[in-house]
mmCIF file of the N, C-alpha and C atoms, coordinates in Angstrom:
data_MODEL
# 
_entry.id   MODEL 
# 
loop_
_atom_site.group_PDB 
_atom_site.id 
_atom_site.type_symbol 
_atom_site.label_atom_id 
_atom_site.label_alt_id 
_atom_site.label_comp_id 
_atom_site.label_asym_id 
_atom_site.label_entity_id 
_atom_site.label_seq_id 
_atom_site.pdbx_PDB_ins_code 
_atom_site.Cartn_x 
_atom_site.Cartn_y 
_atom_site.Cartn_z 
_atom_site.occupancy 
_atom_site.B_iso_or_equiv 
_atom_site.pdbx_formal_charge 
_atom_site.auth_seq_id 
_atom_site.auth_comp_id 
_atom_site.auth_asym_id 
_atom_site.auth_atom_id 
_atom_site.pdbx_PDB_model_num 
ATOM 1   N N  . UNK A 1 1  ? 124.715 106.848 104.821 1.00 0.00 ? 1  UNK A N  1 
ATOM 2   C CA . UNK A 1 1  ? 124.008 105.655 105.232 1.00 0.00 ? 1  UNK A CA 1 
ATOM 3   C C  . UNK A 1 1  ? 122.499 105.922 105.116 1.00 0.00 ? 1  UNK A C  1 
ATOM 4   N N  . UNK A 1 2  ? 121.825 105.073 104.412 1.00 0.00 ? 2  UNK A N  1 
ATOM 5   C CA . UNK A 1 2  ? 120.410 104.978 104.449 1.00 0.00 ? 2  UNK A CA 1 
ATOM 6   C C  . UNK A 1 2  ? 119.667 105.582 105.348 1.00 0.00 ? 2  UNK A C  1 
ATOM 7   N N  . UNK A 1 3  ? 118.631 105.817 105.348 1.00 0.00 ? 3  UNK A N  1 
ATOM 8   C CA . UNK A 1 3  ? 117.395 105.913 106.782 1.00 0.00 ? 3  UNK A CA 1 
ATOM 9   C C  . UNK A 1 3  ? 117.175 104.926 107.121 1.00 0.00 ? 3  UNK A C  1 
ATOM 10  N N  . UNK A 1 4  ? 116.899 104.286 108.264 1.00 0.00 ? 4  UNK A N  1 
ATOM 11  C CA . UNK A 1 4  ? 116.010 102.889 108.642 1.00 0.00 ? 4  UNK A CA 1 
ATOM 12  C C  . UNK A 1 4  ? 114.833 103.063 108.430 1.00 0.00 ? 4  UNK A C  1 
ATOM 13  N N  . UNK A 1 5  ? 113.870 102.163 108.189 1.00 0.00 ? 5  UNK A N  1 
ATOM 14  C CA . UNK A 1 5  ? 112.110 102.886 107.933 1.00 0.00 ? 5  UNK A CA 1 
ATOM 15  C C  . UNK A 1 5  ? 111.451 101.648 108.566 1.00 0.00 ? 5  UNK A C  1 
ATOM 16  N N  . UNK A 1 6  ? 110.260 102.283 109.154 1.00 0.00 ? 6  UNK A N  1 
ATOM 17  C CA . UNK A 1 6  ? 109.926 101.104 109.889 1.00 0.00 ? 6  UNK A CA 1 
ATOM 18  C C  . UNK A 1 6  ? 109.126 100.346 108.576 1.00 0.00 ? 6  UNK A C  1 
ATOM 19  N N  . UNK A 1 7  ? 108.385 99.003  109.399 1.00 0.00 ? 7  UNK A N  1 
ATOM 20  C CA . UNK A 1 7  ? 107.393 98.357  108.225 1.00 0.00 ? 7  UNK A CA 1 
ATOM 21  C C  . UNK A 1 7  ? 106.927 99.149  107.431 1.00 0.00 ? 7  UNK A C  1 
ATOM 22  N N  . UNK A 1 8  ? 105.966 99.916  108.321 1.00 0.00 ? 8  UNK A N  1 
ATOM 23  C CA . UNK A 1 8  ? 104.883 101.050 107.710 1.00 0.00 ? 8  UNK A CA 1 
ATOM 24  C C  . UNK A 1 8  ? 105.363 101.690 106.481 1.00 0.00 ? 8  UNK A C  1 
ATOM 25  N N  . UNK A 1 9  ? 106.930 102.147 106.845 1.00 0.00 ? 9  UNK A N  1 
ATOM 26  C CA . UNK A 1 9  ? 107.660 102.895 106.072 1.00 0.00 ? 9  UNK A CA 1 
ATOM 27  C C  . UNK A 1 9  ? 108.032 102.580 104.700 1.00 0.00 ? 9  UNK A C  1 
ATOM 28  N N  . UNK A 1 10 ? 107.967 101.274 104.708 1.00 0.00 ? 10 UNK A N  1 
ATOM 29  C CA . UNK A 1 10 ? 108.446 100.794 103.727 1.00 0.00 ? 10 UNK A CA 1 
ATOM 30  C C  . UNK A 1 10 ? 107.745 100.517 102.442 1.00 0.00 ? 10 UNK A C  1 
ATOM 31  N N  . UNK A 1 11 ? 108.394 100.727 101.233 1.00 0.00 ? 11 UNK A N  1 
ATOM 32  C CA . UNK A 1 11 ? 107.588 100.484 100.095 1.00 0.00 ? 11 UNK A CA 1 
ATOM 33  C C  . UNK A 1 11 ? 106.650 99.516  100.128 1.00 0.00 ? 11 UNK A C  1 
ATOM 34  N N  . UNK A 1 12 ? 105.558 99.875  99.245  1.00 0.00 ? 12 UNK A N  1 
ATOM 35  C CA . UNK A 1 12 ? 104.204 98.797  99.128  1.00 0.00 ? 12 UNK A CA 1 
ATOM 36  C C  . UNK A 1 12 ? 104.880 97.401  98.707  1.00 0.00 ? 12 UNK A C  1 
ATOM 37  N N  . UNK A 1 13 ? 105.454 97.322  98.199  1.00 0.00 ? 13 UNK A N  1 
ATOM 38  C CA . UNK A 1 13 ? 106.400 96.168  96.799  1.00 0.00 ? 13 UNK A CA 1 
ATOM 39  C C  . UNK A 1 13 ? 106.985 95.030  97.775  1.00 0.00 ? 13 UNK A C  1 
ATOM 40  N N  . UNK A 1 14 ? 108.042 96.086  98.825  1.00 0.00 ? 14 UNK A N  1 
ATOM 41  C CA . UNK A 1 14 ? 108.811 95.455  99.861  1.00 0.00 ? 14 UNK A CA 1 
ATOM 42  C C  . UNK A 1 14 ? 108.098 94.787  100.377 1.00 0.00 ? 14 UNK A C  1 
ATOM 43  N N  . UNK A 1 15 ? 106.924 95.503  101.138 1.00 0.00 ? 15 UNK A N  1 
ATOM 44  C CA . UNK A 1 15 ? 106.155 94.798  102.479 1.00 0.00 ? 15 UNK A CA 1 
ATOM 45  C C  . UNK A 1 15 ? 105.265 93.538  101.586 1.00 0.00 ? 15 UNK A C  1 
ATOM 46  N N  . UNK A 1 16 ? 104.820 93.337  100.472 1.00 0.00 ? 16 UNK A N  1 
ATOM 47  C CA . UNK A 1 16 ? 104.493 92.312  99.650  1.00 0.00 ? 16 UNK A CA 1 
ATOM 48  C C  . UNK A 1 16 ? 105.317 91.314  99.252  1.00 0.00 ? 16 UNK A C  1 
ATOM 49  N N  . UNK A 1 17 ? 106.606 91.504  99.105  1.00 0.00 ? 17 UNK A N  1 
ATOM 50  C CA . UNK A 1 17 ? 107.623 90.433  99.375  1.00 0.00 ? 17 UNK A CA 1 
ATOM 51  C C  . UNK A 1 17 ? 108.110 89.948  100.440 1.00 0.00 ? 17 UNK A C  1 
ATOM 52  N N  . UNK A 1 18 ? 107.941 91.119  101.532 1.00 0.00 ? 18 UNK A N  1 
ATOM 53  C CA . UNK A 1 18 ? 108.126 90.225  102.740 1.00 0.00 ? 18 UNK A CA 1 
ATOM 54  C C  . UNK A 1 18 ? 107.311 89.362  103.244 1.00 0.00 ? 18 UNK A C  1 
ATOM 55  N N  . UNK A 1 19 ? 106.453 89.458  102.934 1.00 0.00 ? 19 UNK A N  1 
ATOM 56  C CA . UNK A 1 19 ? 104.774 88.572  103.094 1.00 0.00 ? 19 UNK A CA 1 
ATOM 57  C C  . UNK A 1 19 ? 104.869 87.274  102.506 1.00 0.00 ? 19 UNK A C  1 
ATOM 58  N N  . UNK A 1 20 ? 106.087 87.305  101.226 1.00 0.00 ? 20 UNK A N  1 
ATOM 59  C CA . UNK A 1 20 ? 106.459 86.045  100.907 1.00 0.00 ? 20 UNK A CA 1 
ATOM 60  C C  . UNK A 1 20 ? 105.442 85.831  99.188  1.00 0.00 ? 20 UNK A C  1 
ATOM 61  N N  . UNK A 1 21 ? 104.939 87.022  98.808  1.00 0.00 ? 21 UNK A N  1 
ATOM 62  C CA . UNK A 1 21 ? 104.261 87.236  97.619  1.00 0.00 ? 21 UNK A CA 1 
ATOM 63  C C  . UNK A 1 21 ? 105.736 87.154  96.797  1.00 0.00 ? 21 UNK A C  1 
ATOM 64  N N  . UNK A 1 22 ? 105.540 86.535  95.657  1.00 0.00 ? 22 UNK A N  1 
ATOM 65  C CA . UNK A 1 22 ? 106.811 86.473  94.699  1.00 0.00 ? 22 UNK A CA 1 
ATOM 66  C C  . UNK A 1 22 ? 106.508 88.250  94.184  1.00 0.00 ? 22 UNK A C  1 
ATOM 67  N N  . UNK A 1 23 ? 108.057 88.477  93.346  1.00 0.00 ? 23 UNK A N  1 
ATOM 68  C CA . UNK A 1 23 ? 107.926 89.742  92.647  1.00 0.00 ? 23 UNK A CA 1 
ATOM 69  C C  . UNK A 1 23 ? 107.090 89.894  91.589  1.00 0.00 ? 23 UNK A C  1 
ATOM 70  N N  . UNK A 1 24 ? 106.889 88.617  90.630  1.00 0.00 ? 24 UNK A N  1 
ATOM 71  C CA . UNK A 1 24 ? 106.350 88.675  89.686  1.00 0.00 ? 24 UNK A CA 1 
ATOM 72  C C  . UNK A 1 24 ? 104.371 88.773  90.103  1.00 0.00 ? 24 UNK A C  1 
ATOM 73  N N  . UNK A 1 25 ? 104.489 88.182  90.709  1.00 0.00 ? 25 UNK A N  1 
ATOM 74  C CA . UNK A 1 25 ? 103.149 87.960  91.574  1.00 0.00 ? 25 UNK A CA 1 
ATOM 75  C C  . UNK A 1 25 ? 102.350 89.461  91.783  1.00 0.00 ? 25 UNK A C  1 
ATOM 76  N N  . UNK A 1 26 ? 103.262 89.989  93.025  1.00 0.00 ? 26 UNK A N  1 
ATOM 77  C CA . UNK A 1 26 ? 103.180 91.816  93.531  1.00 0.00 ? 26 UNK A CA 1 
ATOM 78  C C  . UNK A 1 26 ? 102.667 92.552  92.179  1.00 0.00 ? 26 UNK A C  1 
ATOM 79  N N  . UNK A 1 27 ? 103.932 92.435  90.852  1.00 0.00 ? 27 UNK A N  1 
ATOM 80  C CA . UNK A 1 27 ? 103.649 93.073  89.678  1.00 0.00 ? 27 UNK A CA 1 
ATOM 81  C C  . UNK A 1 27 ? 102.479 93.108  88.981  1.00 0.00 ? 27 UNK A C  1 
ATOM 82  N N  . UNK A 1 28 ? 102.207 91.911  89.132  1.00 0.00 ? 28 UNK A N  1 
ATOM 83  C CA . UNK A 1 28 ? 100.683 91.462  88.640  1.00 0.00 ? 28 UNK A CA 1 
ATOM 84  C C  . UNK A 1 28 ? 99.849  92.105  89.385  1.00 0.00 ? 28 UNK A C  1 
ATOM 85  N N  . UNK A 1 29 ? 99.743  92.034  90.630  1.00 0.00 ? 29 UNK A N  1 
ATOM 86  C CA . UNK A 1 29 ? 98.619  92.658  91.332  1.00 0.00 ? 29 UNK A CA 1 
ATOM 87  C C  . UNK A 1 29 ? 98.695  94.074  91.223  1.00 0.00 ? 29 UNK A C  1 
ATOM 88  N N  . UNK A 1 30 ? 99.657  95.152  91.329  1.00 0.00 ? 30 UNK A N  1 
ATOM 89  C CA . UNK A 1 30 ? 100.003 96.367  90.529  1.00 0.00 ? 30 UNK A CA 1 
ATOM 90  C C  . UNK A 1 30 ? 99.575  96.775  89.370  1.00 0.00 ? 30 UNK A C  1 
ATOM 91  N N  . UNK A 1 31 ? 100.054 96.080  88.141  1.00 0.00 ? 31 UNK A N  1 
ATOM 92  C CA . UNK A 1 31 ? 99.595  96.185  87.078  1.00 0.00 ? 31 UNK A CA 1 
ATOM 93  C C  . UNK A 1 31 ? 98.243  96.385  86.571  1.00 0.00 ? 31 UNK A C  1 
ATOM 94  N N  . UNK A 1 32 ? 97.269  95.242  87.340  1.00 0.00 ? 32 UNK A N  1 
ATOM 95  C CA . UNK A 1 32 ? 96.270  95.008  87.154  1.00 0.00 ? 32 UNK A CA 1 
ATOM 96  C C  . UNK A 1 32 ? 94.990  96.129  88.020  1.00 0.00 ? 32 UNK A C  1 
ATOM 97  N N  . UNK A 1 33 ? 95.770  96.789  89.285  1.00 0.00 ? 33 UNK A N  1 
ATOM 98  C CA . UNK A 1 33 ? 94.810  97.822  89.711  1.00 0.00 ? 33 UNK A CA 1 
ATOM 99  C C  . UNK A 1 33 ? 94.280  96.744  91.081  1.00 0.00 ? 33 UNK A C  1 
ATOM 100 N N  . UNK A 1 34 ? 94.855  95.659  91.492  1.00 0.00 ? 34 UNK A N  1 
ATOM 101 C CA . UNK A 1 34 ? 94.015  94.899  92.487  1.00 0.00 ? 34 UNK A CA 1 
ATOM 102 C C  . UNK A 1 34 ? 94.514  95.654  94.091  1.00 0.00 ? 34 UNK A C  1 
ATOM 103 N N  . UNK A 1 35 ? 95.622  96.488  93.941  1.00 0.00 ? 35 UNK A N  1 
ATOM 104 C CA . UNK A 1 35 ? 96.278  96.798  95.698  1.00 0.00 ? 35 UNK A CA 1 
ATOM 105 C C  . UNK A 1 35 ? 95.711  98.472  95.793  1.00 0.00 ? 35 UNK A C  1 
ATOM 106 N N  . UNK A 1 36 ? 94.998  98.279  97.232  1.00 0.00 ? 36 UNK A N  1 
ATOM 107 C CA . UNK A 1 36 ? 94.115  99.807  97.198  1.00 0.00 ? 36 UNK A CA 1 
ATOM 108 C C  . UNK A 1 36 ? 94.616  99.954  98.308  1.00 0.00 ? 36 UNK A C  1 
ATOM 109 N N  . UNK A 1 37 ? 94.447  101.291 98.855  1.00 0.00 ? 37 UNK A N  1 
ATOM 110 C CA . UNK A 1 37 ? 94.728  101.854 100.185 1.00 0.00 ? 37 UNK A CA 1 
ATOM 111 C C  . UNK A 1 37 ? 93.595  102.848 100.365 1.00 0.00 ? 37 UNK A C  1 
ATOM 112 N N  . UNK A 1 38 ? 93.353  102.837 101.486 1.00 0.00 ? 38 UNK A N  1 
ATOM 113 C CA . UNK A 1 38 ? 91.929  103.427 101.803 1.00 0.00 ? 38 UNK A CA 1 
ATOM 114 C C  . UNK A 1 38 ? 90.796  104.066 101.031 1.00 0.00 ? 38 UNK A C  1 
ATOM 115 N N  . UNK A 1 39 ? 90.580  103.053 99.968  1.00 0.00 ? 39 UNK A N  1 
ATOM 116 C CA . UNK A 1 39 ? 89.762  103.279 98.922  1.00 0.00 ? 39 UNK A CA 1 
ATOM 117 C C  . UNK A 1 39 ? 90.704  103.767 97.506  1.00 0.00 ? 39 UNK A C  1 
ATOM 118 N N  . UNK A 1 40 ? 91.973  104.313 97.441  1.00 0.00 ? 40 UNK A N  1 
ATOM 119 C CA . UNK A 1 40 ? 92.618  104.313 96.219  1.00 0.00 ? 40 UNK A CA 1 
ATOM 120 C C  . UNK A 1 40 ? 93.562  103.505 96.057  1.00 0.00 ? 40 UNK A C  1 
ATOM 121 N N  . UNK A 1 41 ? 93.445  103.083 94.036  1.00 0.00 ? 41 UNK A N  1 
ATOM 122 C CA . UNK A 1 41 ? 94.339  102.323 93.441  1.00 0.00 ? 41 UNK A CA 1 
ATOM 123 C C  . UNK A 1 41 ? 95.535  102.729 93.767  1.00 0.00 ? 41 UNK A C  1 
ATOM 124 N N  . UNK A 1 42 ? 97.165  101.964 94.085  1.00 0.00 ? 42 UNK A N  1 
ATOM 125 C CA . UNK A 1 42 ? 97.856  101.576 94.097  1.00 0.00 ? 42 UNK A CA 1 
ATOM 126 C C  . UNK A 1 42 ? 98.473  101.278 93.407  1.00 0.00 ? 42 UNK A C  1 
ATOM 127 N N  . UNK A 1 43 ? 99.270  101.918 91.894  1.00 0.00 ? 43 UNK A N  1 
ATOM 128 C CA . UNK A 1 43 ? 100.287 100.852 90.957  1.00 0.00 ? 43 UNK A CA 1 
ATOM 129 C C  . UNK A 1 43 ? 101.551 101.207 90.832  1.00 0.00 ? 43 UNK A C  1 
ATOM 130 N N  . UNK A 1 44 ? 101.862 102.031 91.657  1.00 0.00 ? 44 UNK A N  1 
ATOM 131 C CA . UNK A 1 44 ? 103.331 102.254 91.571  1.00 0.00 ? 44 UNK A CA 1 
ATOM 132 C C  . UNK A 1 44 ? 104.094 101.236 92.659  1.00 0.00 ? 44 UNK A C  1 
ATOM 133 N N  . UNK A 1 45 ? 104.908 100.730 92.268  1.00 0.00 ? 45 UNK A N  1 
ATOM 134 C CA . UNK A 1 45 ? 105.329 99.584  93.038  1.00 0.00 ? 45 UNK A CA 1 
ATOM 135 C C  . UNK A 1 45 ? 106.689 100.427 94.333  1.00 0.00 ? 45 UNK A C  1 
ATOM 136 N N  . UNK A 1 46 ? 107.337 101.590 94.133  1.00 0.00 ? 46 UNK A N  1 
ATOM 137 C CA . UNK A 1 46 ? 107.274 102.587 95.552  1.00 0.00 ? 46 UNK A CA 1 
ATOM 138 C C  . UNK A 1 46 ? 106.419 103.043 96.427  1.00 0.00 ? 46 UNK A C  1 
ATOM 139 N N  . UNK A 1 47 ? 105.491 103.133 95.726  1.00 0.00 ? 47 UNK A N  1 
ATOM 140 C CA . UNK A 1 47 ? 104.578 104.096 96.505  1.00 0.00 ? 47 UNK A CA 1 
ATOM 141 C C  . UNK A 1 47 ? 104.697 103.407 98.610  1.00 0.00 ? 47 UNK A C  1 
ATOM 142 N N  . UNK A 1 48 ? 104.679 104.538 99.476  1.00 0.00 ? 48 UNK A N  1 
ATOM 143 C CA . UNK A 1 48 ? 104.564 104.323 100.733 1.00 0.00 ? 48 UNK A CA 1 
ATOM 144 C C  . UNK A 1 48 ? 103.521 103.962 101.378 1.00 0.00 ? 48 UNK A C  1 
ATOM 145 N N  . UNK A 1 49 ? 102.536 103.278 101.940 1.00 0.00 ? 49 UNK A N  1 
ATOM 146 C CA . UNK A 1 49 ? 101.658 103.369 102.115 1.00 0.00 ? 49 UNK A CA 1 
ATOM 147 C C  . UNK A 1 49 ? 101.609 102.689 103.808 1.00 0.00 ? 49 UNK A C  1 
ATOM 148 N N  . UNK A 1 50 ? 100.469 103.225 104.753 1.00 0.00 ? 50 UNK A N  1 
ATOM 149 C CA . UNK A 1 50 ? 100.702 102.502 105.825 1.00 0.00 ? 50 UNK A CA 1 
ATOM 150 C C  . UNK A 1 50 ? 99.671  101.115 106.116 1.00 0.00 ? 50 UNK A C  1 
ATOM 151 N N  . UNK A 1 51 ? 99.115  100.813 105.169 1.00 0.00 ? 51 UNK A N  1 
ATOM 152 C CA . UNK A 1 51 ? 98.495  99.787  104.858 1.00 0.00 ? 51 UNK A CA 1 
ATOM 153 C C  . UNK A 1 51 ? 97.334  99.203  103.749 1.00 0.00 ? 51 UNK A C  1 
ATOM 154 N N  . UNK A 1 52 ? 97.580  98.350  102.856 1.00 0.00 ? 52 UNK A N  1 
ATOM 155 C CA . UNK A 1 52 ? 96.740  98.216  101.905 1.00 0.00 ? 52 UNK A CA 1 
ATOM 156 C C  . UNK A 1 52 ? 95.958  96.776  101.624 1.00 0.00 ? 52 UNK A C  1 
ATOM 157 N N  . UNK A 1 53 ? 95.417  96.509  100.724 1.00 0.00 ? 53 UNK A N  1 
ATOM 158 C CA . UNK A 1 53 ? 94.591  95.241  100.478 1.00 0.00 ? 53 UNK A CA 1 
ATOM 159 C C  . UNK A 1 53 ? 94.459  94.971  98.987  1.00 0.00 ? 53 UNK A C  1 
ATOM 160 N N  . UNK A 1 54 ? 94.593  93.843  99.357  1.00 0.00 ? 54 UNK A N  1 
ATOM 161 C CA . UNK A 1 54 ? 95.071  93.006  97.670  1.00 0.00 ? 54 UNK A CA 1 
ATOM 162 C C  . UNK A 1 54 ? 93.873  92.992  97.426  1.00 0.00 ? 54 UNK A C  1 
ATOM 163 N N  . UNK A 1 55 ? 92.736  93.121  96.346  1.00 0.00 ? 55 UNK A N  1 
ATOM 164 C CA . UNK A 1 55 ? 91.238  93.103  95.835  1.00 0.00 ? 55 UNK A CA 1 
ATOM 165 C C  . UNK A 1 55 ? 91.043  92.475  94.843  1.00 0.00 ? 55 UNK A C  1 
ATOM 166 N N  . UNK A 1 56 ? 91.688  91.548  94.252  1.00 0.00 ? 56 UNK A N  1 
ATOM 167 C CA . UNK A 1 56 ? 91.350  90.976  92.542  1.00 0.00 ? 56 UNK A CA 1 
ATOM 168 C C  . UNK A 1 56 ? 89.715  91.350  92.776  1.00 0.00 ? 56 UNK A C  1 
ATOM 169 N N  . UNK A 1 57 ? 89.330  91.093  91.550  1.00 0.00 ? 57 UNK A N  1 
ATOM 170 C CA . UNK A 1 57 ? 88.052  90.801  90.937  1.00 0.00 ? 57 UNK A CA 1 
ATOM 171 C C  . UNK A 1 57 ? 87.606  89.767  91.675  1.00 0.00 ? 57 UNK A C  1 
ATOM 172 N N  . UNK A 1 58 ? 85.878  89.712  91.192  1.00 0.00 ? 58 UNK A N  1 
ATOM 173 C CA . UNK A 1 58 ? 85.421  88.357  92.397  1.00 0.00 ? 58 UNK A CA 1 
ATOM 174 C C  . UNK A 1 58 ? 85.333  87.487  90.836  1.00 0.00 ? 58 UNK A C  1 
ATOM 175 N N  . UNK A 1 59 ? 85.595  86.138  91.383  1.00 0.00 ? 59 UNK A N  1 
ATOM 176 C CA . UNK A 1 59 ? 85.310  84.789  90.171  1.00 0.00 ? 59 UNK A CA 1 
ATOM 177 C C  . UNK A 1 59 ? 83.880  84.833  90.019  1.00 0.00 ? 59 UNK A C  1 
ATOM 178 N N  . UNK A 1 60 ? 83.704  84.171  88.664  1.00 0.00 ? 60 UNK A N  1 
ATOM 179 C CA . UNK A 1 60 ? 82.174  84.392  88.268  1.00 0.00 ? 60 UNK A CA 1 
ATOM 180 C C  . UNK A 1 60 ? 82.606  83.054  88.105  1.00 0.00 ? 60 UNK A C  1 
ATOM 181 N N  . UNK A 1 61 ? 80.936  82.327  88.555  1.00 0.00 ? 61 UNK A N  1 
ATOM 182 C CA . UNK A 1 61 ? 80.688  81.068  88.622  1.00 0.00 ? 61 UNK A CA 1 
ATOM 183 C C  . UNK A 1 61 ? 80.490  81.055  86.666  1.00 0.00 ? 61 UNK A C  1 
ATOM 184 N N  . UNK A 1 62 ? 81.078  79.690  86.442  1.00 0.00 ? 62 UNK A N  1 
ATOM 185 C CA . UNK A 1 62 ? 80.516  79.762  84.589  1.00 0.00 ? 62 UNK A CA 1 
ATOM 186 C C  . UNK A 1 62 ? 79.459  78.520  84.897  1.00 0.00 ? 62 UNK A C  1 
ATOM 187 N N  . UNK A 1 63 ? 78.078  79.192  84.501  1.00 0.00 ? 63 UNK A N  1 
ATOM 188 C CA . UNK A 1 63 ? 77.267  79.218  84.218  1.00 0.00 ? 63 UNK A CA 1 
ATOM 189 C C  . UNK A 1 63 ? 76.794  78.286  82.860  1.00 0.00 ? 63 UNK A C  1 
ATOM 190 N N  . UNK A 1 64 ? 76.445  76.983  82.820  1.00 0.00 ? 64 UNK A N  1 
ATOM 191 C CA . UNK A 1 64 ? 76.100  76.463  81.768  1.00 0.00 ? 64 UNK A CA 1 
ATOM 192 C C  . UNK A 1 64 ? 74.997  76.539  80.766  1.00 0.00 ? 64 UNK A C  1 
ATOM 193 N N  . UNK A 1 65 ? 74.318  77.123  79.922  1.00 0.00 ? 65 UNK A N  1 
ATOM 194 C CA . UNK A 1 65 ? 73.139  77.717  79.685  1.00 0.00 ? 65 UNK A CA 1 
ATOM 195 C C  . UNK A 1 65 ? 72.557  76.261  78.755  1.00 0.00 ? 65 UNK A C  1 
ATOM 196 N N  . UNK A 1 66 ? 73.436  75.207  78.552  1.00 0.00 ? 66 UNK A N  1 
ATOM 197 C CA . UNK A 1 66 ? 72.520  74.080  77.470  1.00 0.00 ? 66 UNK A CA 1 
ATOM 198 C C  . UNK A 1 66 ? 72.734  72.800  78.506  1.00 0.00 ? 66 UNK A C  1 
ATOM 199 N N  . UNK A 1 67 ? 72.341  72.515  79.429  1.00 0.00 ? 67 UNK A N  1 
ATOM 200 C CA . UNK A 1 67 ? 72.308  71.131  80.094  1.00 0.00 ? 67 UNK A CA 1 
ATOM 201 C C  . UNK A 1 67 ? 72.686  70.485  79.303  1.00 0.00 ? 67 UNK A C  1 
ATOM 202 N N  . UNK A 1 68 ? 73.424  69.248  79.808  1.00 0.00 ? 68 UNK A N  1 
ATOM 203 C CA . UNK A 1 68 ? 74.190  68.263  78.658  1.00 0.00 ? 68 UNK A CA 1 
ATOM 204 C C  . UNK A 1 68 ? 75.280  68.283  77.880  1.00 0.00 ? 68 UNK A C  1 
ATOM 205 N N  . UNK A 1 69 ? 76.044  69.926  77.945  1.00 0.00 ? 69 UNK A N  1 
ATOM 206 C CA . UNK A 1 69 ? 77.408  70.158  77.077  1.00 0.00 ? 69 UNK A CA 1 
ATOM 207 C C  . UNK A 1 69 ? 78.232  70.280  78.046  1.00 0.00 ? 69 UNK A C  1 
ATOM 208 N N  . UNK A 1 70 ? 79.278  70.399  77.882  1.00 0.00 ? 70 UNK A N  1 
ATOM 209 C CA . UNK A 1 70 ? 80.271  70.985  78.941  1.00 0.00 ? 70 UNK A CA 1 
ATOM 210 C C  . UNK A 1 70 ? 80.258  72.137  78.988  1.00 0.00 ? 70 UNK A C  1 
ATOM 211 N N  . UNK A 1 71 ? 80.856  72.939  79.754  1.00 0.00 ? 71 UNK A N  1 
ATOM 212 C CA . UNK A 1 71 ? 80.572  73.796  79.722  1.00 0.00 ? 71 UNK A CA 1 
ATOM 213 C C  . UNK A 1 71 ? 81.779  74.834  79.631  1.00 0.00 ? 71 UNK A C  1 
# 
């Protein structure tokens, strides 16, 4: 029979689906390098961790440089 593991215990992946993040979603944020734990990247979707933070990139405002076009 399994171990029980608490939250903490539990894979990074898990505790992101339990949060109600889709799988494909989690993967993305993995893939991409956005889930850190106390200052390190995160992409193994086991990895244990006792708490982390989702970081995308910040949005860049787009910037119109010719007044009058779209942009």
């Amino acid at each position: 029979m399994p171990e029980e593991t608490t939250e903490k215990e539990q894979p990074r992946l898990q505790r992101m689906l339990d949060a109600k993040i889709s799988e494909d979603r989690a993967l993305h944020y993995l893939r991409n390098e956005w889930v850190r734990s106390d200052g390190q990247v995160i992409n193994e979707p086991d990895t244990v961790v006792e708490k982390f933070v989702i970081a995308p990139p910040p949005v860049t405002e787009n910037v119109n440089d010719h007044p009058g076009e779209p942009a």
